[in-house]
C-alpha angles and dihedrals in degrees: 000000000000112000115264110249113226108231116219112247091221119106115242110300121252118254108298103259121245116269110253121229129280138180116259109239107223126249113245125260097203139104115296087243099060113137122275122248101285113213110219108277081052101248117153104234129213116258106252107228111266109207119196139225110264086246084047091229082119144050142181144185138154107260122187133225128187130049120346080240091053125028140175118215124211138163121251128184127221125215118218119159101067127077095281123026110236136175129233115198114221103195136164146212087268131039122263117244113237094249102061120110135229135202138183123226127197099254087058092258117130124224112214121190112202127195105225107173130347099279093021125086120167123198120209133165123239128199138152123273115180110298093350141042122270122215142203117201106216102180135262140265120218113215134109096246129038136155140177127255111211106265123287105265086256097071094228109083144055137196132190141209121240111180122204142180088275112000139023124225131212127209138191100236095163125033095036133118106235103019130272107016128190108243097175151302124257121200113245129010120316130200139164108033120208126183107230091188145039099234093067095243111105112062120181117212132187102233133186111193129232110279099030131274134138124316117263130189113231136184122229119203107212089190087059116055089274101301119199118204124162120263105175127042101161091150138331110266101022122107110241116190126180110227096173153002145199112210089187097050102021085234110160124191107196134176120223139164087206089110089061093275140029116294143159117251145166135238138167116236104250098004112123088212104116126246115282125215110200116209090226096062086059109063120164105238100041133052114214138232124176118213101169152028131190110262126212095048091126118200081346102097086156091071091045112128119216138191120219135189110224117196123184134128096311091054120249135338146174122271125191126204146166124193090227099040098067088214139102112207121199140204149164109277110217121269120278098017115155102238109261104002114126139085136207131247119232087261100051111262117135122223116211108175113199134171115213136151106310099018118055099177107029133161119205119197115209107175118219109270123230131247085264122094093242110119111260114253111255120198128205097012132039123254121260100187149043143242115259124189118211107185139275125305116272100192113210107244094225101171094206108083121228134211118019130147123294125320135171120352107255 
């Protein structure tokens, strides 16, 4: 049986206030590979995730004050659409635990998950009010796992994954009218989670069947009941995720082990033109993550710029990659970014923000390179790195074609 939702006693909560103003903090003017904040006991600490609003004008992260041996944890939300980023702190009358999640929503508020027993996990809204931070309590869900899914397109809403033996449930824990609410159930277990749309109907999962077999990335359909229909079918027996996807373009960037081992690789959203598995998104000394692709190319998903994490010895750095340049491009990323947080502008422009010694809440703009070998123009910060060509494409022939339109019910 689903797990039974805990609705607030509270009545409704008033209209959010409106956030007070605050002064920008400057971006920094320095060099990309400034220190990071140091805590006292001097201790470089790891950069928290900072997750974005689906319409990336917020952001939000827990962030930690006090010793480096003790320290409280609390969320803080980053502006980002205005003249200047800021950050605003939300904190309580009691720390944060580390664990806890939290997410943006489009109207500035932040959604935070807690975890308060083993099988127990509230949701409350946090925002500012005058000197403090206001909440609204939505309600609980009692169930042992549970993780978040990015915002609806719409920047109001947010769902949630519940695994269970057989199924996994998903549930509506922000944008609903009387706290958590039950959206559908889906047969195996289910991970990842990409919107495919802007309407906030179409949701990929990554989803392994009862009994055992490969991963396959499927598409629910939350208008109907929670449809599942295929999406990818590279072969038989490989495990094919969906990592991201471009509603404008239709571009797709995938993982599967279908060439022999894992590897990144690119579709189009209804081609039947197979996945293709380009030789320069598989370097040797470094293992890649996209977390984001260029908006607004419509119907061009080969123009398409995306942003890619790449982790290897050194730690994490920026790659840059286009479909139809045939060429990852890497640089330093700034001082104190959280790893794979960023997003890129219509024109190109990608957007890193970053917090370091002398500039808590920062924005560095790094603009989409050519196919030539000339360095990329950054603006707000100097460039620590350089561009490194790695070879032409060398696309994968996988016979089975991918990722056309609905098939069978799942």
């Amino acid at each position: 049986m689903p797990p039974v939702p805990t609705a607030p006693p509270a009545p409704p909560a008033p209209a959010v206030p409106p956030v007070p103003a605050a002064s920008p903090a400057p971006a920094s003017s320095g060099a990309w590979t400034g220190a990071a904040h140091l805590p006292p006991g001097g201790s470089r600490p790891v950069p928290q995730p900072l997750v974005l609003s689906a319409d990336h004008a917020y952001a939000a992260r827990l962030t930690r004050a006090g010793t480096a041996g003790e320290p409280a944890w609390y969320p803080e939300r980053w502006t980002l659409d205005g003249p200047e980023p800021y950050a605003v702190p939300l904190p309580l009358d009691q720390p944060e635990e580390a664990e806890a999640d939290v997410l943006p929503l489009s109207d500035g508020r932040v959604l935070i998950r807690r975890r308060v027993s083993a099988d127990r996990h509230t949701f409350s809204l946090l925002y500012p009010t005058g000197p403090g931070t206001g909440e609204l309590l939505l309600g609980a869900l009692d169930c042992p796992d549970l993780r978040l899914l990015p915002p609806s397109p719409d920047g109001a809403g947010v769902l949630a994954l519940l695994p269970g033996a057989r199924s996994t449930a998903v549930w509506r824990v922000a944008g609903g009218e009387f706290g958590p609410e039950h959206v559908t159930d889906v047969p195996g277990r289910c991970s990842g989670g990409t919107w495919l749309d802007r309407a906030g109907r179409l949701l990929a999962l990554d989803r392994r069947m009862p009994g055992g077999g490969p991963v396959k990335a499927v598409v629910v359909d939350l208008e109907r009941g929670g449809e599942v229909t295929p999406l990818l079918q590279i072969a038989p027996e490989s495990n094919d995720r969906l990592l991201m996807a471009d509603a404008d373009s239709g571009l797709l960037l995938v993982r599967s082990d279908a060439p022999g081992h894992d590897r990144l690789g690119w579709g189009v959203l209804g081609s039947t033109l197979p996945v293709r598995f380009p030789e320069c998104l598989h370097p040797a000394d470094g293992t890649l993550t996209p977390f984001a692709v260029q908006p607004g190319q419509m119907l061009m998903p080969e123009s398409c710029a995306v942003a890619l994490r790449v982790d290897g010895a050194a730690g994490s750095w920026v790659g840059l990659w286009r479909p139809a340049g045939r060429r990852l491009h890497q640089y330093a990323a700034p001082g104190g970014w959280p790893p794979g947080s960023g997003f890129w502008t219509r024109e190109g422009v990608l957007h890193l923000p970053y917090a370091q010694e002398g500039a808590p809440c920062a924005v560095a703009l790094l603009e989409a390179p050519g196919d030539d070998p000339r360095p990329a123009v950054t603006h707000g910060t100097g460039t620590s790195g350089t561009t490194h060509a790695f070879g032409v494409c060398k696309p994968v022939p996988l016979g089975q074609a991918p990722l056309t339109g609905r098939g069978v019910p799942g």
